[in-house]
C-alpha positions in Angstrom: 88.6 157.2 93.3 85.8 154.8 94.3 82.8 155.7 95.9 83.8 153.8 99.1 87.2 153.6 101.1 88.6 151.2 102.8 89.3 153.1 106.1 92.5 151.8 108.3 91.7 152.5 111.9 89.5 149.3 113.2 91.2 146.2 111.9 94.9 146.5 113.7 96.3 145.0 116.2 97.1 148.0 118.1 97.1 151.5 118.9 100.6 152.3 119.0 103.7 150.6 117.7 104.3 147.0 118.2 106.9 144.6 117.0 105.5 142.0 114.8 106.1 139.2 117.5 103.2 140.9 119.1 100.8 140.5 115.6 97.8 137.9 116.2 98.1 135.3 113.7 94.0 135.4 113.2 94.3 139.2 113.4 96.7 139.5 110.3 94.7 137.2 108.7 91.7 139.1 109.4 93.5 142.0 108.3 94.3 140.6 104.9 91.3 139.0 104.3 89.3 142.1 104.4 91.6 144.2 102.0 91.4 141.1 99.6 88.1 141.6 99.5 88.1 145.1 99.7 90.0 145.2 96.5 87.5 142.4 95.3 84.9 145.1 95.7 86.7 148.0 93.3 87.6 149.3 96.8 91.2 149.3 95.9 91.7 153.4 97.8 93.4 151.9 100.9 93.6 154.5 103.9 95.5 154.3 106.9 97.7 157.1 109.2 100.8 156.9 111.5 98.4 157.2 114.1 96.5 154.6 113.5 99.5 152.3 115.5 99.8 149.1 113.8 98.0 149.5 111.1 100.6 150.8 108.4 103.3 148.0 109.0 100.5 145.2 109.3 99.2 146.8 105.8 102.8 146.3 104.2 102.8 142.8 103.5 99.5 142.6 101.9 99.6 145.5 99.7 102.4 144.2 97.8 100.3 141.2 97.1 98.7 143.5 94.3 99.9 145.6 91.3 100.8 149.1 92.7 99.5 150.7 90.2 95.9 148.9 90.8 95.7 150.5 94.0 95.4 154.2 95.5 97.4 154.6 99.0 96.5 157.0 101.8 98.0 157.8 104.6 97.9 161.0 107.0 100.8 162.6 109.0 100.0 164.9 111.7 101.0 169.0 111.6 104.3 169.3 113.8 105.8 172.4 114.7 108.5 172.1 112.6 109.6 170.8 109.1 112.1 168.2 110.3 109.7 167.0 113.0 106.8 166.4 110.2 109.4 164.9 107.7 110.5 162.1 110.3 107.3 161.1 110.8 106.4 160.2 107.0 109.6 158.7 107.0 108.4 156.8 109.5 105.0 156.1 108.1 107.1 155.1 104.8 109.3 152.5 106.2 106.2 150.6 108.0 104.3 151.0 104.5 107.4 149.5 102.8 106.3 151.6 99.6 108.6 154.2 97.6 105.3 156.3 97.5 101.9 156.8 98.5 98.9 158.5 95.6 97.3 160.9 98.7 98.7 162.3 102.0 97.1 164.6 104.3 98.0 166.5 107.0 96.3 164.8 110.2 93.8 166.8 111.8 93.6 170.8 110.7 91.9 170.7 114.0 92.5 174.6 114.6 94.2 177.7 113.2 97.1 176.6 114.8 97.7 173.3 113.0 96.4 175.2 109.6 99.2 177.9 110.4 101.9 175.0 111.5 101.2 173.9 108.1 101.0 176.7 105.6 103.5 179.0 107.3 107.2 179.5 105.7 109.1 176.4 106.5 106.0 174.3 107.5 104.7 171.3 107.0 103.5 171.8 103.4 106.9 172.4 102.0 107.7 169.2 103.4 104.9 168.1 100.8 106.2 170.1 97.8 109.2 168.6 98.6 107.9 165.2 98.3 106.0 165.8 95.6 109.3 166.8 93.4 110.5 163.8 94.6 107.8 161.5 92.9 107.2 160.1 96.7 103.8 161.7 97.0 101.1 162.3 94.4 98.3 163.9 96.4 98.3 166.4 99.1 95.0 167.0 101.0 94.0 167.3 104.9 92.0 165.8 107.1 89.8 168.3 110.0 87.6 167.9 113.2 88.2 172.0 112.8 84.6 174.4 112.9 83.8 175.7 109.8 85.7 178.8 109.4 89.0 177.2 110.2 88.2 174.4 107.1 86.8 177.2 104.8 90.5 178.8 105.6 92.3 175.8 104.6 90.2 175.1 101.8 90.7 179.1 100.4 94.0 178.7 100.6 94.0 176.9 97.7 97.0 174.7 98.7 95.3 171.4 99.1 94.0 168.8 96.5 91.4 167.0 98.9 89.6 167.8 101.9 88.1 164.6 104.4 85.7 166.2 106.5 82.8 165.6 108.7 78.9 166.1 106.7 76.2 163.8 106.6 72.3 163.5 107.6 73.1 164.3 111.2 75.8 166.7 110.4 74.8 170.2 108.0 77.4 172.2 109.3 80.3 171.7 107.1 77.7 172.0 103.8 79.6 175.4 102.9 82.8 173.8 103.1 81.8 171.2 100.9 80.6 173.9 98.1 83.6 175.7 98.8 86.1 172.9 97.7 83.9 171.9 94.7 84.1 174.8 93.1 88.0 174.5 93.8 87.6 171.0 92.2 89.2 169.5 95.6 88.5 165.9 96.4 86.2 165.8 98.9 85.7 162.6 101.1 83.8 161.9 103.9 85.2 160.7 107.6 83.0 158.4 109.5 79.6 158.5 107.9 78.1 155.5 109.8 79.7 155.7 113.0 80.1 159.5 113.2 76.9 160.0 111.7 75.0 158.3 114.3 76.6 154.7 115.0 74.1 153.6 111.9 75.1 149.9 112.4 72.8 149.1 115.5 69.7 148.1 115.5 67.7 151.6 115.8 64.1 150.5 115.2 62.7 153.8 114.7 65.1 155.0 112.2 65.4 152.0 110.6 61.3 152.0 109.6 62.0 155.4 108.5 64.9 154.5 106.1 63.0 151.8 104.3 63.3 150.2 102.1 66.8 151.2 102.7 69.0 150.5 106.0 70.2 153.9 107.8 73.6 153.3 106.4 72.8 152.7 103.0 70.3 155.8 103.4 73.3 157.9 104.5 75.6 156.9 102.1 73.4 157.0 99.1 72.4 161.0 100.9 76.0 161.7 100.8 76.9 160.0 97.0 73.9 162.1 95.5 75.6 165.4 95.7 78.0 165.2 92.6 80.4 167.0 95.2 81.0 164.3 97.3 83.7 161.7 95.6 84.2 159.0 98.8 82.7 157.8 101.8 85.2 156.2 104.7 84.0 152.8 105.7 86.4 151.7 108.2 86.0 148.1 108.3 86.9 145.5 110.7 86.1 142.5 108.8 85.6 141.2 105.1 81.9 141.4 105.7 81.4 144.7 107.4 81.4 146.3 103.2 78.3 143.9 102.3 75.4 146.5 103.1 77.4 149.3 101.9 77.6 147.3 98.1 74.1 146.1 98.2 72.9 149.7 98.5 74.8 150.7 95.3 71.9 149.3 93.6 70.4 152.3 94.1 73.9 154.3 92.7 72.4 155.5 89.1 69.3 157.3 91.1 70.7 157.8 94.4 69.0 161.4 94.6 65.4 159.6 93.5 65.5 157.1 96.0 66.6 159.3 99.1 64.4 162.1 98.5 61.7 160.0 99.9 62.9 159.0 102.6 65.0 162.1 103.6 61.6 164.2 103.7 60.0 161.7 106.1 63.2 162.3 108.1 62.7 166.2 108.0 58.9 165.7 108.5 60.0 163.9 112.4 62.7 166.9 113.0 60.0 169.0 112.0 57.2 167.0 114.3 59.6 167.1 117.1 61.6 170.4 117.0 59.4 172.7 115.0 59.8 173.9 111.7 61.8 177.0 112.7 64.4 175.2 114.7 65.3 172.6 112.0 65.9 175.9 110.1 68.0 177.3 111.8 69.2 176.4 115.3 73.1 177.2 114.9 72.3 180.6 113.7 73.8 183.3 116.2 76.0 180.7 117.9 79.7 181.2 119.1 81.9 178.5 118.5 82.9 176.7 121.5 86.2 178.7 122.1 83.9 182.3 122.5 82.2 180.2 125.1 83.2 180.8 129.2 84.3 177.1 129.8 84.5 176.2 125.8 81.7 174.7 126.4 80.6 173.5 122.8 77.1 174.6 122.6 76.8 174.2 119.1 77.9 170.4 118.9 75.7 169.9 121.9 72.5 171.2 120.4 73.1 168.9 117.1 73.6 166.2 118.8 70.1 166.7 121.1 68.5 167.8 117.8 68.7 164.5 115.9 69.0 161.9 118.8 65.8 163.2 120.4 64.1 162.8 117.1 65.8 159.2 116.1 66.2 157.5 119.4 69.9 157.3 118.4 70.8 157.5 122.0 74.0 155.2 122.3 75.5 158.2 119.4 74.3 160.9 121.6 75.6 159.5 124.7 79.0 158.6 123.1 79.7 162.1 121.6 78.0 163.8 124.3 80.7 162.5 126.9 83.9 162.9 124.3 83.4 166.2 125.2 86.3 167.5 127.2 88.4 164.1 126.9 89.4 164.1 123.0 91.8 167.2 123.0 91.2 169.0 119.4 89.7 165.9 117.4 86.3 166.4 119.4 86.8 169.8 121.2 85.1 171.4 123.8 83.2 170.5 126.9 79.8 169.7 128.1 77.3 171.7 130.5 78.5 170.8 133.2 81.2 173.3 133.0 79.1 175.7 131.9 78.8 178.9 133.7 75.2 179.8 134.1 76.0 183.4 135.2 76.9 184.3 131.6 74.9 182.4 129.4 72.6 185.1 128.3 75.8 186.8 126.6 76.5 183.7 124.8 73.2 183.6 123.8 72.6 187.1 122.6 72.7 186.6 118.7 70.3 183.2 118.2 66.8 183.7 117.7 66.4 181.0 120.5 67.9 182.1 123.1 65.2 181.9 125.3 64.7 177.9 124.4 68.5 176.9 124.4 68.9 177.0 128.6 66.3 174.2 129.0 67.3 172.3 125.9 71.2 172.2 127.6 70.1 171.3 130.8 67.9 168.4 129.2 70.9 167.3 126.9 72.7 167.1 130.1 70.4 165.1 131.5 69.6 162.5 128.4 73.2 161.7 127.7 75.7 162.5 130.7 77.2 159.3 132.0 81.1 158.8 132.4 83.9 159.9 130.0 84.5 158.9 127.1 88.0 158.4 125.2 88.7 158.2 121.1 89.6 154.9 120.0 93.2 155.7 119.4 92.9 157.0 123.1 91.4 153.6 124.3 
């Protein structure tokens, strides 16, 4: 595997199904252009997903413009309550891929226990893989999760899986056990979304961007995330040839990534520190339910990360983006804001963290910063 992947989900014509009479000439070309160059690059781990709408059938055409065996193919089905159901759809993905079979497929978003039980159970979705496997069609199998912790840590203990993509980064600790957990299983692990995810990196952001240097934020967080021998790929879901350039040029800095972050990431820790106190940086999630123990599922912990680091970085455009997903991106960002929280009962949600008496205020403030109108997925767009 690369460091770097060539992520499938920003450079297509659509989100759903079209017929190639609706493909954009300049939008194919785009298309190809920016795998040509990905490849170019040694990025030759292609990733894309059935629900990722075009983006499968427009990849056909130019991945058999290269040896097969020169490049490694991804794409991710979602669980479905049945075998049959789940088989279809990689059919499906198949005959738009126009490929006899792909090196890694995951199951779509192990979002919650139910999709990890829809896949594991008898007659699930992973026989369907075993199945495939013995059939030489798939090489790989792996998942993909928006899921809390314990429902990843589940999935990765079951020891069923080759590969994990998950969520972790600078702005994003929570998933560190799950990352230990499938090294020591010698799993894959790749990381979803590290620049857009992990605090839309590629806008201007003054403050944090005199903080990373001499790096850029995104170079910072991908060299953060490369120099844990744990982490094998970062997703870098480009739109055009040129959107890989500041990703490469940091690789300068592969060899010592760890030397030349550690800098620069205790400057980072010193501002949470400034800002938040030493304590909270600590340890802020400690004693906190997960958004489903919460009246309303309101996610509290996703809440307070996100006010934690934007208050600290000015990374207000991330905050407000994932602050107003809540409630309006089903199970791939779940959970709702403050707004539906239920003030009458916050001091039982509250009962096991060490700042319970700080978290009120710091919700109603969140609210404040970052409410504005409701925001969709891009697949929902």
């Amino acid at each position: 595997m690369p460091v770097f992947s060539c992520g499938g989900m920003r450079y297509q014509q659509s989100w759903s199904d079209v017929p190639w009479s609706d493909v954009k000439q300049e939008g194919q070309a785009n298309l190809e252009a920016t795998i040509h160059r990905s490849v170019e690059l040694g990025i030759h781990h292609i990733e894309t997903a059935r629900g990722y709408g075009s983006s499968e059938m427009q990849l056909a055409p130019v991945l058999k413009q290269f040896p097969r065996e020169k490049l490694v193919v991804q794409t991710k089905v979602m669980p479905k309550p049945t075998a049959k159901e789940f088989l279809e759809t990689f059919e499906t993905s198949m005959r738009y891929l126009e490929l006899e079979y792909v090196d890694l497929l995951s199951i779509h978003g192990i979002n919650h226990a139910g999709h990890l039980d829809e896949t594991l159970r008898k007659g699930g979705c992973l026989e369907v893989c075993r199945q495939l496997q013995r059939e030489g069609r798939v090489r790989h199998v792996g998942f993909s999760t928006h899921a809390t912790p314990d429902v990843i840590s589940s999935a990765i203990r079951s020891d069923e899986f080759d590969y994990v993509n998950l969520h972790w980064y600078f702005v994003n600790d929570l998933n560190r056990a799950c990352v230990a957990e499938a090294a020591q299983r010698d799993m894959g692990v790749f990381i979803i979304s590290p620049n857009d995810k992990g605090g839309k990196l590629y806008l201007e952001l003054p403050r944090l961007r005199a903080m990373c240097a001499p790096l850029t934020p995104m170079q910072f967080n991908d060299l953060y995330c490369l120099a844990r021998p744990e982490v094998h790929t970062l997703s870098l879901g480009a739109a055009r040839p040129s959107d890989f350039d500041e990703h490469v040029a940091g690789l300068e800095h592969y060899e010592r990534a760890a030397a030349v972050v550690g800098p620069i990431e205790r400057r980072l820790r010193e501002e949470l520190e400034r800002v938040h106190g030493a304590e909270w940086c600590r340890r802020w999630w400690a004693g906190l339910p997960e958004y489903f123990s919460v009246p309303g599922e309101v996610n509290v912990v996703e809440i307070l990360r996100i006010w934690t680091y934007a208050k600290a970085f000015d990374l207000i455009d991330w905050a407000k983006f994932r602050y107003n997903m809540l409630g309006n991106a089903d199970h791939w960002f779940p959970g709702e804001h403050v707004a539906k929280l239920d003030w009458a009962r916050i001091d039982a949600v509250l009962q096991g963290s060490p700042f319970a008496d700080r978290i009120p205020e710091i919700l109603k403030e969140a609210h404040g910063l970052y409410f504005d109108a409701p925001v969709k997925r891009l697949s929902q767009s």
